[in-house]
N, C-alpha and C positions, 0 to 999 in steps of 0.2 A: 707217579712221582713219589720220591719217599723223601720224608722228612727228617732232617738232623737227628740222628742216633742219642739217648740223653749223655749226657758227655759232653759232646761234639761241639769244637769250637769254629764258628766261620768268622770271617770280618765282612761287615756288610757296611750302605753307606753311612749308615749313623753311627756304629756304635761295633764292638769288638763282642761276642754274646757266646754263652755256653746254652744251646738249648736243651731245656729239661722235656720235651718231648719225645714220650717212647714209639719206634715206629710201631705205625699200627695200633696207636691206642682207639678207645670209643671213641674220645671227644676228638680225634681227628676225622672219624668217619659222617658226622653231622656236623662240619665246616667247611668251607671252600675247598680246594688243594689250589691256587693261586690267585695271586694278586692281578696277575695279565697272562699274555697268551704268548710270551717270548720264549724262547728255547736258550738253554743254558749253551750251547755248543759243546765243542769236545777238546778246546785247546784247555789244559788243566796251566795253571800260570801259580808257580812255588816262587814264594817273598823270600828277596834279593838284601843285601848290606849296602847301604851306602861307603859303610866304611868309616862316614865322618858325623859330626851330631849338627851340622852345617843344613838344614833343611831348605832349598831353592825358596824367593821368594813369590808367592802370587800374583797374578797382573790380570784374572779376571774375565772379561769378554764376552764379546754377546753367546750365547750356549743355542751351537747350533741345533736344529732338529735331523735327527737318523739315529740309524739303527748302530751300536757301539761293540767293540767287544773287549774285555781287560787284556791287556800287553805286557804291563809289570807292574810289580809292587814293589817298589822298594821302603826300605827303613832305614832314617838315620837316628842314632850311625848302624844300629840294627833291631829286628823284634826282639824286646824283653822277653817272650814266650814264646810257644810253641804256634805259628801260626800254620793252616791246614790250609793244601793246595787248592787253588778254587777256577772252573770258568764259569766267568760272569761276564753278559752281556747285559746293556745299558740300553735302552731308547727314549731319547728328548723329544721331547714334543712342546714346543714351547706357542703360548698363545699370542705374546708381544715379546719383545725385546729384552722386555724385564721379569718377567714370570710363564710361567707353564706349568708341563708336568715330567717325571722319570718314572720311568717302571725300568726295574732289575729282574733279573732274574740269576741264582748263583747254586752251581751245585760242584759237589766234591768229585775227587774220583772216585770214592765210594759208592755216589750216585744221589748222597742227600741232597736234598734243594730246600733252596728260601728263595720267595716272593718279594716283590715290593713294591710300592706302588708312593709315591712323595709328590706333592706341591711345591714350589719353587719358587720365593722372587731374588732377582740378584739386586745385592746391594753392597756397589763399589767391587772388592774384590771377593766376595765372599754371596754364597748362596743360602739365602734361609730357606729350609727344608722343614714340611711337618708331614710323617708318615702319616700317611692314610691309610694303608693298608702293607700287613707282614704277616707275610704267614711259612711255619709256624710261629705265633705271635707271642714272644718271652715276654711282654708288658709294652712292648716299644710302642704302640698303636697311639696316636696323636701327640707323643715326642716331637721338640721341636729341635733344628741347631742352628750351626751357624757354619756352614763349610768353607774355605776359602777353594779357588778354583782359579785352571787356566783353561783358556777354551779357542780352539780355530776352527776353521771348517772340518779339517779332516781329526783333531786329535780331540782328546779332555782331560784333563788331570786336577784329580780331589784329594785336596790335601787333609789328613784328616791326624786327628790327636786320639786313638783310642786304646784307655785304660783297660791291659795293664801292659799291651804291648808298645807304645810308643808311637812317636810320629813317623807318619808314611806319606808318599804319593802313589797315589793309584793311576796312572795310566789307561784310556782307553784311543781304539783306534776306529775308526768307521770302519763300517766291514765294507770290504771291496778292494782296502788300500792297503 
């Protein structure tokens, strides 16, 4: 696995991040190399325009469990910034109804990856989220938020506000479908 090039900006579920991690430094070599045991896949998914600053509104849902993969990103009405093509696959694992767990896993086509491993309870339309575990880990490690989400059996979508590119929905789909 190789980790975000220093520079390198990915969007992940919390937060929008430029990792300052050189591949191959020491202090990556005495850390984990992931959060879980998921595979990024190979669909690489480049962020889309809405076109409008009209952002869908959220309606929330029970957050099913399986394995997920991203479909699109879109931005309204588009990224303020330069955002890098990413596949990322999601799996919920939820304990009840109202809380579980997510592990992510996201790499470029370059081949960088990031980790992740988040806590979950849903409240109303939005999921509070506190990282557990990211790696390589820019500070984010016990962050908490606040996401809002849609959720069916087969789809997921995280809506998310991150500084300094803008609001987005992320799109995922079960794999299979």
């Amino acid at each position: 696995m190789t980790t975000p090039a220093r520079g390198t900006c990915v969007v992940i579920l919390l937060a929008t991040g430029c990792f300052n991690s050189a591949k191959g430094s020491a202090s990556d070599a005495a850390s984990p190399i992931a959060c879980n045991g998921l595979l990024a896949g190979d669909l690489v998914v480049e962020a889309t325009s809405a076109g409008t600053p009209d952002v869908p509104v959220a309606a929330g849902g029970e957050l099913p469990a399986g394995v997920y993969h991203l479909v699109s990103s879109v931005y309204y009405p588009g990224p303020t910034c330069t955002v890098v093509g990413v596949a990322t696959r999601l799996k919920s694992a939820p304990s009840s109804a109202t809380a579980g767990t997510i592990e992510i896993v996201t790499a470029t086509a370059a081949g960088e990856t990031l980790s992740e491993s988040v806590s979950y309870t849903v409240s109303g339309t939005s999921l509070s989220v506190r990282i557990d575990c990211i790696l390589p880990d820019p500070g984010l490690r016990g962050s908490n938020a606040q996401i809002p989400f849609n959720a069916t059996a087969a789809e997921i979508q995280l809506f998310k506000s991150t500084p300094p590119c803008g609001a987005s929905v992320d799109t995922y789909q079960l794999d299979g479908v």
